[in-house]
PDB file as gemmi writes it, atoms N, CA and C in Angstrom:
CRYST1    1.000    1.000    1.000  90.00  90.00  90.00 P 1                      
ATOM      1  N   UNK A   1      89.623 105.794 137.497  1.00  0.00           N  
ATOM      2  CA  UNK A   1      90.779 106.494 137.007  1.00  0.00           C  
ATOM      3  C   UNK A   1      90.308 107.786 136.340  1.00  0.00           C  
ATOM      4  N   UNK A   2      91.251 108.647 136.419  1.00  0.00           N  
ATOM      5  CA  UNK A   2      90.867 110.217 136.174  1.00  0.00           C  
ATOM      6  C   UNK A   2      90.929 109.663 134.222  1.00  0.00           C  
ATOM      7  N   UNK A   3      89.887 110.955 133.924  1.00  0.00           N  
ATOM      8  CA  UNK A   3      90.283 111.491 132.522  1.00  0.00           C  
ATOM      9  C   UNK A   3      91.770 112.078 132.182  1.00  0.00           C  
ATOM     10  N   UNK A   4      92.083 111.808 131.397  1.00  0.00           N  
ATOM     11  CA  UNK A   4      93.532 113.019 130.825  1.00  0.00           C  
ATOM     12  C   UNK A   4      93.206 113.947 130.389  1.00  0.00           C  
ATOM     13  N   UNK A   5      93.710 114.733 130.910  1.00  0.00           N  
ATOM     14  CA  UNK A   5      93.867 116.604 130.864  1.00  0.00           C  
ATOM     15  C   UNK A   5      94.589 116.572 129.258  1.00  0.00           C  
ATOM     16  N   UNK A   6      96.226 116.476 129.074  1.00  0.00           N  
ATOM     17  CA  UNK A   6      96.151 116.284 127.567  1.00  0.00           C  
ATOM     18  C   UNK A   6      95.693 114.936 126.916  1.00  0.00           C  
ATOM     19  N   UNK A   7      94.969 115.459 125.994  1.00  0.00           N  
ATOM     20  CA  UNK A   7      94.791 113.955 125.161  1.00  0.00           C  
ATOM     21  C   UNK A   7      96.024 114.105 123.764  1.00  0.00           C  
ATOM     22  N   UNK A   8      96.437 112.563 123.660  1.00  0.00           N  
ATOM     23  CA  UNK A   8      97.425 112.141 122.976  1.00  0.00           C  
ATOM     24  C   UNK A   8      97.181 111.932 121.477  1.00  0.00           C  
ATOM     25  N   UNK A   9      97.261 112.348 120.534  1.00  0.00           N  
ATOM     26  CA  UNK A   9      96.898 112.774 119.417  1.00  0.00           C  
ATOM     27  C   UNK A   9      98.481 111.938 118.299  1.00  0.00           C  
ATOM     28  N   UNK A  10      98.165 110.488 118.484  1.00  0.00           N  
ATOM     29  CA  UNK A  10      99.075 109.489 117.576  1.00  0.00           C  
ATOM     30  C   UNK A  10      98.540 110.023 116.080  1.00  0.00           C  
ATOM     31  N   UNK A  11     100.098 110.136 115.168  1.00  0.00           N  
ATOM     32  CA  UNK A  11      99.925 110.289 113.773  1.00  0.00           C  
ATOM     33  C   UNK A  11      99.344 108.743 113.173  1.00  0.00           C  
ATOM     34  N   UNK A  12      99.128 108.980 111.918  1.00  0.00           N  
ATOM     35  CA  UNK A  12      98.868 107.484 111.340  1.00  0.00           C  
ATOM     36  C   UNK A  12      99.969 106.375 111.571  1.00  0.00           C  
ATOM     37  N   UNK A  13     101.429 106.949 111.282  1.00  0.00           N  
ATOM     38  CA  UNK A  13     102.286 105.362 111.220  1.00  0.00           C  
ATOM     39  C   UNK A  13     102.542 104.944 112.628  1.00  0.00           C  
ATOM     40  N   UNK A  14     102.115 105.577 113.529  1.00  0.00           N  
ATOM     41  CA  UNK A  14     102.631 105.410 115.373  1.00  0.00           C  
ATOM     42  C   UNK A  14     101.009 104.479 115.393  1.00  0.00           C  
ATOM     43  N   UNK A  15      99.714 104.750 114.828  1.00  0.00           N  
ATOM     44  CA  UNK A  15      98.629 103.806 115.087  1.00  0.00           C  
ATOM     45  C   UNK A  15      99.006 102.477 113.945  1.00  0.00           C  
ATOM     46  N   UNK A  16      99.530 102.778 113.005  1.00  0.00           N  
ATOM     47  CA  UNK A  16      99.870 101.583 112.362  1.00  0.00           C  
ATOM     48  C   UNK A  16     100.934 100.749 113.125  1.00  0.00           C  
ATOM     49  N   UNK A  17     101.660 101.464 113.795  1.00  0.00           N  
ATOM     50  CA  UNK A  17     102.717 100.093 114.694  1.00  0.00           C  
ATOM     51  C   UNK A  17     101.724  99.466 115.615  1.00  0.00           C  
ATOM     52  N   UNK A  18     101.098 100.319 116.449  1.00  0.00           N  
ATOM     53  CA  UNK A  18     100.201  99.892 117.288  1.00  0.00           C  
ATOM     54  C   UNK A  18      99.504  98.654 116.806  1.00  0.00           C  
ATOM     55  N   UNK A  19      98.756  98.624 115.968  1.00  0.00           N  
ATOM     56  CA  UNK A  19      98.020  97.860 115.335  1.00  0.00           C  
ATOM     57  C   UNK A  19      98.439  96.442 114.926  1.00  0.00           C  
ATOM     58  N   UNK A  20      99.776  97.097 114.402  1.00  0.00           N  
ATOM     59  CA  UNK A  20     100.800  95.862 114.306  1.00  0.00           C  
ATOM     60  C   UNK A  20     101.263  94.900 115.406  1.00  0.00           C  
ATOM     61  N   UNK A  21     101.709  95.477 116.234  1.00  0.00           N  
ATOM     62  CA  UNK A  21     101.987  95.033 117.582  1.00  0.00           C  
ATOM     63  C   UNK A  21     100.802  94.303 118.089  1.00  0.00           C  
ATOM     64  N   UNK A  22      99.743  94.766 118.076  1.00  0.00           N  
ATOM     65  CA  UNK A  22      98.153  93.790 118.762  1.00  0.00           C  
ATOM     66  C   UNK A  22      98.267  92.514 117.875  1.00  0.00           C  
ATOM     67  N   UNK A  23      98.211  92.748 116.653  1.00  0.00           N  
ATOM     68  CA  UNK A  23      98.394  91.454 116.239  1.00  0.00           C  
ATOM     69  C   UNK A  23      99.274  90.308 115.934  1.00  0.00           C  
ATOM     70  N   UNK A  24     100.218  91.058 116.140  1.00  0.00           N  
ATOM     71  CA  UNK A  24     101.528  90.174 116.519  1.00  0.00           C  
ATOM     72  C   UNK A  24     101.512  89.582 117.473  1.00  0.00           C  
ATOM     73  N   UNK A  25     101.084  89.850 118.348  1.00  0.00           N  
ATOM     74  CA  UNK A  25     100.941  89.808 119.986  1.00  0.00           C  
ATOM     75  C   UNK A  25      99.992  88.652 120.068  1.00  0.00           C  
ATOM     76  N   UNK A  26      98.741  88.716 119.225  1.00  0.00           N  
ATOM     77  CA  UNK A  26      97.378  87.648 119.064  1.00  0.00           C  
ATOM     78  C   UNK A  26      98.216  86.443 118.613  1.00  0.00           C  
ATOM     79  N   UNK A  27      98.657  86.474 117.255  1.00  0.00           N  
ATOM     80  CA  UNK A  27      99.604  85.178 116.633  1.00  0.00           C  
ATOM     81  C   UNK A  27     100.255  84.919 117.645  1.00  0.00           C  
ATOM     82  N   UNK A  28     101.218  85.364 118.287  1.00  0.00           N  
ATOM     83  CA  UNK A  28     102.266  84.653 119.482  1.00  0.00           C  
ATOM     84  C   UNK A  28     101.273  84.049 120.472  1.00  0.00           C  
ATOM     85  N   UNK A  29     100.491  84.686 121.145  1.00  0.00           N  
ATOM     86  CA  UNK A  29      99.196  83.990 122.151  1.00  0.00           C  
ATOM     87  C   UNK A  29      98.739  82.699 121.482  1.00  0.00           C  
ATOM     88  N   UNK A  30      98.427  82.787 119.728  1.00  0.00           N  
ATOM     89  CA  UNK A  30      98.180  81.552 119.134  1.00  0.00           C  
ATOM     90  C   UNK A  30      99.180  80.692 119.316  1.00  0.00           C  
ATOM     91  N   UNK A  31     100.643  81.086 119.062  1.00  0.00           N  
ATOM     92  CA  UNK A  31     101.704  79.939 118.451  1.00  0.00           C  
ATOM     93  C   UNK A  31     101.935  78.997 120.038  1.00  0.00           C  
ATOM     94  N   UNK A  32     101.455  79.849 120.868  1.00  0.00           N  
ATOM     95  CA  UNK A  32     101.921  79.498 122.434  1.00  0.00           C  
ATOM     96  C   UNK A  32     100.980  78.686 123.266  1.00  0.00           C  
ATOM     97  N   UNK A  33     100.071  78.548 122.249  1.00  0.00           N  
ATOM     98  CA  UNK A  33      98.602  77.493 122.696  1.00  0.00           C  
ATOM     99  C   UNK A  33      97.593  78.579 123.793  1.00  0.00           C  
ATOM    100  N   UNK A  34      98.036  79.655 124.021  1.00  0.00           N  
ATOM    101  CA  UNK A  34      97.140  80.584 125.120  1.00  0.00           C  
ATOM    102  C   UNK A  34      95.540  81.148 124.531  1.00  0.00           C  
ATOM    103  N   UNK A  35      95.773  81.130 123.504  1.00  0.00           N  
ATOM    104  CA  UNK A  35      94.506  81.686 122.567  1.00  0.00           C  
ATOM    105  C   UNK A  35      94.413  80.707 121.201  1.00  0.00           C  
ATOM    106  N   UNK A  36      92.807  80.089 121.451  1.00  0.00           N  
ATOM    107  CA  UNK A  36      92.260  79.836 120.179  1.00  0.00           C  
ATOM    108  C   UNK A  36      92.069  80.437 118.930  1.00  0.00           C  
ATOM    109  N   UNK A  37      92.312  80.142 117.723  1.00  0.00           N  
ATOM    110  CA  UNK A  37      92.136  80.542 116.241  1.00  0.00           C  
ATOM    111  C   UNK A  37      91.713  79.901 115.496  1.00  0.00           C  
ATOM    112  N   UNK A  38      90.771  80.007 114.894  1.00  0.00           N  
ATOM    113  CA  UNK A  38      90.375  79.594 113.384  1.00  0.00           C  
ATOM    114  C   UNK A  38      91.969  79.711 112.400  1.00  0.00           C  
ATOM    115  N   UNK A  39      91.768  79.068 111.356  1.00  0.00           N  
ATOM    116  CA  UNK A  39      92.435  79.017 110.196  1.00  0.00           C  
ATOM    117  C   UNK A  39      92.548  80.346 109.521  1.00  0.00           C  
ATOM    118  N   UNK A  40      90.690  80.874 109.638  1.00  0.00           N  
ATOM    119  CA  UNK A  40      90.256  81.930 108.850  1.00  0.00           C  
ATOM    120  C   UNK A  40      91.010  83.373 109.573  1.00  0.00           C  
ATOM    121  N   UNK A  41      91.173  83.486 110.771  1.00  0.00           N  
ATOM    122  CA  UNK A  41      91.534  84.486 111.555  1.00  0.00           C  
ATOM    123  C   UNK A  41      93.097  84.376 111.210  1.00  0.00           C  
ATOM    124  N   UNK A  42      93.681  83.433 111.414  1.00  0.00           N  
ATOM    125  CA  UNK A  42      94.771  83.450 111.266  1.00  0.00           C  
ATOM    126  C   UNK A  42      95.637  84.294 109.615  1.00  0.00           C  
ATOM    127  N   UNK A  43      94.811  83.840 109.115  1.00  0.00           N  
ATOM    128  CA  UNK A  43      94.782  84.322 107.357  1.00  0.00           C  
ATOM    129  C   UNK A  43      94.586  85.921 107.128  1.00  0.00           C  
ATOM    130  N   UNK A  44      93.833  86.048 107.784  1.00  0.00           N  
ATOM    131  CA  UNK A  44      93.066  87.602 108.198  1.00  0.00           C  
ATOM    132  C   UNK A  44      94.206  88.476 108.978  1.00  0.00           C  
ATOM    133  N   UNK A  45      94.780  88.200 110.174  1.00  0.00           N  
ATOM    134  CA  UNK A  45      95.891  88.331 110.029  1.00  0.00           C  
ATOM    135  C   UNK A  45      97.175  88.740 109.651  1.00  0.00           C  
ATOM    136  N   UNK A  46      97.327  87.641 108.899  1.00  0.00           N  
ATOM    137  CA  UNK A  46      98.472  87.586 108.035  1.00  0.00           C  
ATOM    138  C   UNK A  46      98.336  88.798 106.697  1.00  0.00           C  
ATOM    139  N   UNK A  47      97.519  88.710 106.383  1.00  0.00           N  
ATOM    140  CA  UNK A  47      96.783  89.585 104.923  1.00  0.00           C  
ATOM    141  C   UNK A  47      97.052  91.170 105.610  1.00  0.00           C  
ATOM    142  N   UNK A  48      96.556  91.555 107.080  1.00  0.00           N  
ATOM    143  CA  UNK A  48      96.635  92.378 107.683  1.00  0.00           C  
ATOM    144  C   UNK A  48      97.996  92.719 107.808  1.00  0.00           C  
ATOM    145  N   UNK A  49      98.736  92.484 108.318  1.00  0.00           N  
ATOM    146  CA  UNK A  49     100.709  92.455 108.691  1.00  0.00           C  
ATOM    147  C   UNK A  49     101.044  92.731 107.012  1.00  0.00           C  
ATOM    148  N   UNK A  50     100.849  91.856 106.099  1.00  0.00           N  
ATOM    149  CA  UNK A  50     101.521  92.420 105.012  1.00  0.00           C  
ATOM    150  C   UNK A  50     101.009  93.637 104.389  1.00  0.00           C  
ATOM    151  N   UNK A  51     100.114  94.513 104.662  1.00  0.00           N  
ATOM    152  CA  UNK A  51      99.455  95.620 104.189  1.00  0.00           C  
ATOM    153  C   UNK A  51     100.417  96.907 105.245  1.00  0.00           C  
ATOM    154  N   UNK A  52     100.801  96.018 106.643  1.00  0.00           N  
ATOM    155  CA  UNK A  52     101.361  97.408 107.516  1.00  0.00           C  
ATOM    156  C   UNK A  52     102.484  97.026 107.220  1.00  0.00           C  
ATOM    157  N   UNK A  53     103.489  95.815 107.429  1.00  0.00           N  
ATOM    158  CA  UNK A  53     104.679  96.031 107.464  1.00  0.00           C  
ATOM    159  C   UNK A  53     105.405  95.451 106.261  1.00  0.00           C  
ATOM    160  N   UNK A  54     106.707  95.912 106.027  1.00  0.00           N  
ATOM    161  CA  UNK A  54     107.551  95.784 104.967  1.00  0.00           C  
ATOM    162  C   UNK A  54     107.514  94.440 105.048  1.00  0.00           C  
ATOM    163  N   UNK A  55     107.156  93.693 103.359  1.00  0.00           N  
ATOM    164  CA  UNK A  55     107.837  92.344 102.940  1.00  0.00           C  
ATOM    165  C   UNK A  55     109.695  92.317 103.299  1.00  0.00           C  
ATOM    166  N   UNK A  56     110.185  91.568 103.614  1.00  0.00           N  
ATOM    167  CA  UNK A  56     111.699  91.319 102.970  1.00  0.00           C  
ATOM    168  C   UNK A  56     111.816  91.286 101.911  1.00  0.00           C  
ATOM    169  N   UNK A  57     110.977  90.085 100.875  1.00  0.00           N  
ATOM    170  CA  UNK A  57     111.234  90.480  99.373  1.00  0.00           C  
ATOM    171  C   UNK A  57     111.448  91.784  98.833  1.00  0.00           C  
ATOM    172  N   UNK A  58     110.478  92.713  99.570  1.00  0.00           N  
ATOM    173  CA  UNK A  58     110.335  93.580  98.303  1.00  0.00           C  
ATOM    174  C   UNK A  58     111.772  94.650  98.799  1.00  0.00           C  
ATOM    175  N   UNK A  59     112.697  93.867  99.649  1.00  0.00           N  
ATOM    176  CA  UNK A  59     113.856  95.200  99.810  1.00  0.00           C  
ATOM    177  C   UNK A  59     114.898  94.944  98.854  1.00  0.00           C  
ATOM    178  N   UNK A  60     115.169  95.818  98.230  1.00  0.00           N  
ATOM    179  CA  UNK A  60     116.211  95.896  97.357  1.00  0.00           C  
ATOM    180  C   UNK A  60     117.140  95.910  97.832  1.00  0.00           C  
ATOM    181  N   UNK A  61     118.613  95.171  97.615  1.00  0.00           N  
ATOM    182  CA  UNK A  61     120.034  95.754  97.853  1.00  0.00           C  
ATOM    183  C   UNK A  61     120.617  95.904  97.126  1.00  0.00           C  
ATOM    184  N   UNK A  62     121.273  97.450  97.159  1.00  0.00           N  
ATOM    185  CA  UNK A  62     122.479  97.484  95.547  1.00  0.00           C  
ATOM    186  C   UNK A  62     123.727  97.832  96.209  1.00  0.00           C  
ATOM    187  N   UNK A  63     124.678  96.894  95.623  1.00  0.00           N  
ATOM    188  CA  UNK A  63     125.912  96.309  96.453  1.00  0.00           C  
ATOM    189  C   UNK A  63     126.950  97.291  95.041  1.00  0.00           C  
ATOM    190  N   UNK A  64     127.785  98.146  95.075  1.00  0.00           N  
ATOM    191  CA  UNK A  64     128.533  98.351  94.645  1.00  0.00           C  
ATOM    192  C   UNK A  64     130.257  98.153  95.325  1.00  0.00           C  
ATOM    193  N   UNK A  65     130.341  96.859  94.212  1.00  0.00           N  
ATOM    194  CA  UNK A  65     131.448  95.782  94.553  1.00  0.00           C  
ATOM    195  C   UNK A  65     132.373  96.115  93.850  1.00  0.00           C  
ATOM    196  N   UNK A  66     133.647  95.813  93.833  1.00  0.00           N  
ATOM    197  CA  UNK A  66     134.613  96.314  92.901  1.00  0.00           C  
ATOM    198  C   UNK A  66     135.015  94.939  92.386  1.00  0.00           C  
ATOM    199  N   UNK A  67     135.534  94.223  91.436  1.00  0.00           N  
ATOM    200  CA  UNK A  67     135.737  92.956  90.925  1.00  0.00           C  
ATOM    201  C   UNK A  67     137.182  92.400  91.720  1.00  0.00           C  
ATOM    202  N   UNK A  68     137.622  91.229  92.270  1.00  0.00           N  
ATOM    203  CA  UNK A  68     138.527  90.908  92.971  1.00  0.00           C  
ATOM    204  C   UNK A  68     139.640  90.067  91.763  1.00  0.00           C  
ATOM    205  N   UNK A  69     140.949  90.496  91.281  1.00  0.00           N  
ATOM    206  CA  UNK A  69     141.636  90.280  90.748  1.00  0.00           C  
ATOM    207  C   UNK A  69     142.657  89.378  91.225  1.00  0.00           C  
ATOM    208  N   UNK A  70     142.995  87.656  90.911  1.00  0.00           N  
ATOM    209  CA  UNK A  70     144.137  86.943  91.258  1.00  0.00           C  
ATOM    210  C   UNK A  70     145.030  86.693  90.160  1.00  0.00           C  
ATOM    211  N   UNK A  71     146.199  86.716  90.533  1.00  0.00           N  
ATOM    212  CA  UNK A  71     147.342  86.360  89.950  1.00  0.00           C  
ATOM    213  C   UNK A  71     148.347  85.408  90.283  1.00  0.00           C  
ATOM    214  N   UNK A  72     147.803  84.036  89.584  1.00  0.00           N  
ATOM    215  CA  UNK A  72     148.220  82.994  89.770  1.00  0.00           C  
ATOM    216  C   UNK A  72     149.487  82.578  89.111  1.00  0.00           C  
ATOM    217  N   UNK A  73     150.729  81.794  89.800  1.00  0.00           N  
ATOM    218  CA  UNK A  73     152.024  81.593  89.261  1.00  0.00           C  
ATOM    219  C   UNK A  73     151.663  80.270  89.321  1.00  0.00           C  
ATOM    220  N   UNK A  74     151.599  79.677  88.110  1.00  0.00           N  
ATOM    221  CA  UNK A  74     151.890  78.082  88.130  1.00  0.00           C  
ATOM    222  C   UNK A  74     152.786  77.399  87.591  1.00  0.00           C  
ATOM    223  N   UNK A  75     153.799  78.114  87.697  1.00  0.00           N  
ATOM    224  CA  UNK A  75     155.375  77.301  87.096  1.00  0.00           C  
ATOM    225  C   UNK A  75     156.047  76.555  88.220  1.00  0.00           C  
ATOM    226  N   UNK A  76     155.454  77.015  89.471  1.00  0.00           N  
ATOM    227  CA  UNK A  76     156.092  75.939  90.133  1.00  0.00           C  
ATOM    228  C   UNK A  76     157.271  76.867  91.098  1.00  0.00           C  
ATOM    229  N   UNK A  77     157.806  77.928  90.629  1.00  0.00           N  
ATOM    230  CA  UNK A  77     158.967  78.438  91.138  1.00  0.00           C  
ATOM    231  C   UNK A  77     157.991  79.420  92.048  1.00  0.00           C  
ATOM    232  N   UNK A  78     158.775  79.322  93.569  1.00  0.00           N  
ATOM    233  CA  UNK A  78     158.229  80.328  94.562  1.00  0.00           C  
ATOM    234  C   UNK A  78     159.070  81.181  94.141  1.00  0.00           C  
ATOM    235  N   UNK A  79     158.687  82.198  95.018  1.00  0.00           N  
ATOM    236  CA  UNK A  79     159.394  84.033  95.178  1.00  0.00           C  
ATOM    237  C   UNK A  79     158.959  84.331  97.003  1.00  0.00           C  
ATOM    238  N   UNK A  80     160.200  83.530  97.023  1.00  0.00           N  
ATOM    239  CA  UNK A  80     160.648  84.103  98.751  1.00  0.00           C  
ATOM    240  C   UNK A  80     162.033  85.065  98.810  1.00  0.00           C  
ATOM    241  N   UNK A  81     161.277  85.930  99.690  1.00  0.00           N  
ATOM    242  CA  UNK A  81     162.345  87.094  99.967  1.00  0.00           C  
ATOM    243  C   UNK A  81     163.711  86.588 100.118  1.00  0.00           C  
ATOM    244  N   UNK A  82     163.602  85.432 100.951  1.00  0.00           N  
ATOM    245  CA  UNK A  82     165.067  84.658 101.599  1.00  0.00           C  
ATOM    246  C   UNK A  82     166.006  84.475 100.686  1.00  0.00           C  
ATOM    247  N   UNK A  83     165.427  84.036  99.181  1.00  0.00           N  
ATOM    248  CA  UNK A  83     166.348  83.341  98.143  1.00  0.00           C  
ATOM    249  C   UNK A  83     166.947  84.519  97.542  1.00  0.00           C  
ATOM    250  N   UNK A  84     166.356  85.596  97.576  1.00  0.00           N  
ATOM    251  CA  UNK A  84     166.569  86.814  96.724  1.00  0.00           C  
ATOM    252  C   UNK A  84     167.938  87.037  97.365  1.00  0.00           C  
TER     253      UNK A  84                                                      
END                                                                             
């Protein structure tokens, strides 16, 4: 196969998906019985993924809710249009 005429010049976070993706890719080959792992690799890993990609914990959500107000009649007497 020929050399490339342009060479492709990935920023850091496009080699950090990359990176991500290979090893994502290794764990699934593990979970799928296709590839052997140590314990230790597996750990290695894992330690690896949380350094590239976002925890869930650590996402914040700020929910600006407005408070929901009921107004309960408990005397017993409805208010239907019909009777009016």
């Amino acid at each position: 196969m020929a050399a490339r005429i342009k060479k492709i010049k990935h920023d850091e976070n496009t080699r950090l998906k990359i990176q991500a993706a290979q090893l994502i890719n290794r764990l699934t080959s593990h979970a799928n019985g296709e590839v052997e792992m140590s314990p230790t690799q597996v750990r290695a890993i894992e330690i690896l993924l949380r350094k590239i990609l976002p925890d869930l914990s650590d996402v914040k959500m700020e929910v600006d809710a407005q408070p929901i107000t009921f107004q309960l009649d408990l005397t017993g007497k409805r208010k239907d249009k019909e009777s009016e």
